[in-house]
C-alpha positions in Angstrom: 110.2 82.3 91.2 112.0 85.1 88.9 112.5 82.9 86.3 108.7 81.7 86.1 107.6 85.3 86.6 109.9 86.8 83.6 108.7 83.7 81.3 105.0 84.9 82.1 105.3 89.1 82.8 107.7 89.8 80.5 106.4 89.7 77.0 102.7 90.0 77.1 104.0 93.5 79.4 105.8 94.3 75.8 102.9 93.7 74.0 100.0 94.9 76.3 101.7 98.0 77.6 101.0 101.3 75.5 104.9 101.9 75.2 108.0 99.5 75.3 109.6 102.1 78.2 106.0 101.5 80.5 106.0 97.6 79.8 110.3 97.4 80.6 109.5 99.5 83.9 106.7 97.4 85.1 108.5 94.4 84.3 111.5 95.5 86.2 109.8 96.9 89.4 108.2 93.7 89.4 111.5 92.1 89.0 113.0 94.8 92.0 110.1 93.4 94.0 111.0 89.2 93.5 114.7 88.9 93.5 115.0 90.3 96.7 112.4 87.8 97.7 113.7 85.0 96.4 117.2 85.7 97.5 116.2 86.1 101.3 114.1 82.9 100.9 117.2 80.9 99.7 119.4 82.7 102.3 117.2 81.7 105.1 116.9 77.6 104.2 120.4 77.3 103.1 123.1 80.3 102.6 125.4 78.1 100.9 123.0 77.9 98.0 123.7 81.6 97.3 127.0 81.9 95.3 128.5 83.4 91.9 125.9 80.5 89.9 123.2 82.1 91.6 123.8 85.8 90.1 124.9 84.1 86.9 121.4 82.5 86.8 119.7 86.1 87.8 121.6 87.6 85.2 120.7 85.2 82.6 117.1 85.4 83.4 117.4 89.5 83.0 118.4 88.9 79.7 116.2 87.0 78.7 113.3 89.1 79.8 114.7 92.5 78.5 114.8 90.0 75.2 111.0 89.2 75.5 109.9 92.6 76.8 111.7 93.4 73.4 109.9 90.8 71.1 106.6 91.5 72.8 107.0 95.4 71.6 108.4 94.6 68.2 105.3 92.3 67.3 102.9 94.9 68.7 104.1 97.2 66.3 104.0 94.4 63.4 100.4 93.7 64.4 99.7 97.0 63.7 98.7 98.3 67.0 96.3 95.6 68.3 96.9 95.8 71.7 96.6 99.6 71.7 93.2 99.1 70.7 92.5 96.4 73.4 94.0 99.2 76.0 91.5 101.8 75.2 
């Protein structure tokens, strides 16, 4: 559930979002909102399933959208602003 939500929030929030500080937030609240989620979820059908690969996978996946979130900024500004305009 994170991991499909980074692939699809976290760079068009980079791109779309008027600054790269708004789109990180919103990509990280809604990141605060699923992991806790997803973690009770996997607790609740098997607790075993819930061990140091698990965090290693959570923190790969943070990485990877802090990456996007990045890439999604950076071609806004090579674009020239485009989503600004799209935004106002």
């Amino acid at each position: 559930m994170v991991q499909i939500a980074t692939l699809l929030l976290a760079g068009p929030l980079g791109y779309f979002c008027q600054s790269r500080k708004k789109g990180l937030v919103i990509w990280l609240l809604a990141l605060a909102v699923l992991l806790p989620i997803q973690t009770l979820w996997i607790l609740s059908d098997s607790p075993d399933d819930v061990n140091v690969g698990y965090w290693v996978i959570q923190a790969l996946t943070l990485a990877v959208g802090l990456g996007l979130n990045a890439l999604g900024a950076r071609l806004r500004q090579r674009r020239g602003g485009v989503a600004d305009a799209v935004a106002s």
